[in-house]
C-alpha positions in Angstrom: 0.7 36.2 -50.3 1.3 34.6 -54.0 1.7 36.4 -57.1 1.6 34.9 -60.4 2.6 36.5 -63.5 5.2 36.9 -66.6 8.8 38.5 -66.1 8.0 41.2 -68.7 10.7 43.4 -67.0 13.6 43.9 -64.6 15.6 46.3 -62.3 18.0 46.2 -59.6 15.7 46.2 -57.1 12.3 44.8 -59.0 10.9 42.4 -60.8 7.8 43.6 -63.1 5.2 41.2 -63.8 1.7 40.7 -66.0 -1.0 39.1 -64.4 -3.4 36.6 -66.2 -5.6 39.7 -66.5 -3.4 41.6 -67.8 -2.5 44.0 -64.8 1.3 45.2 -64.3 2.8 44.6 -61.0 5.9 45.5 -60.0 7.4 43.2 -57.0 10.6 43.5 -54.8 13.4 41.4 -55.3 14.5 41.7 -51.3 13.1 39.5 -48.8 11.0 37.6 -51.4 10.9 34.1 -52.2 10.3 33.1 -56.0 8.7 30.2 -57.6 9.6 29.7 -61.1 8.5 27.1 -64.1 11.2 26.2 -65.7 11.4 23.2 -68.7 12.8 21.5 -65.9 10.5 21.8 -63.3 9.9 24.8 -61.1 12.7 26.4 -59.5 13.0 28.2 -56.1 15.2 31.5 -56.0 15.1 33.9 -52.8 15.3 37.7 -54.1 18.6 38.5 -52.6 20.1 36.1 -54.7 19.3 38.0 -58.2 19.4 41.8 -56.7 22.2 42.8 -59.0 21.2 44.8 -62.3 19.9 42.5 -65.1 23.3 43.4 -67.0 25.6 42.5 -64.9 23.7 38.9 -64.4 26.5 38.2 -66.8 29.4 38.5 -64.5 28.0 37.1 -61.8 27.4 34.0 -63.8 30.8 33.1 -64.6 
């Protein structure tokens, strides 16, 4: 079951995104797989990975 949308918004638990058509849906982070474009190429990141607040992204980074 795909979903394809913008990253307009984030939470600990949720991702929020906005379809093509300009719906909102918001998606949880656990047990999900995400597919990403990236400049690089697309990216693969399992939910559980990012299921931290979107301000403390910075410490886990370091």
């Amino acid at each position: 079951m795909g979903r394809t949308g913008t990253i307009v918004d984030e939470s600990l638990n949720t991702l929020v995104l906005k379809t093509g058509d300009g719906r909102v849906l918001r998606v949880a982070k656990a047990h999900t797989l995400f597919a990403l474009d990236a400049d690089h190429g697309r990216v693969t990141v399992p939910g559980d990975r990012i299921r931290f607040r979107p301000e403390d992204r910075i410490k886990k980074v370091r």
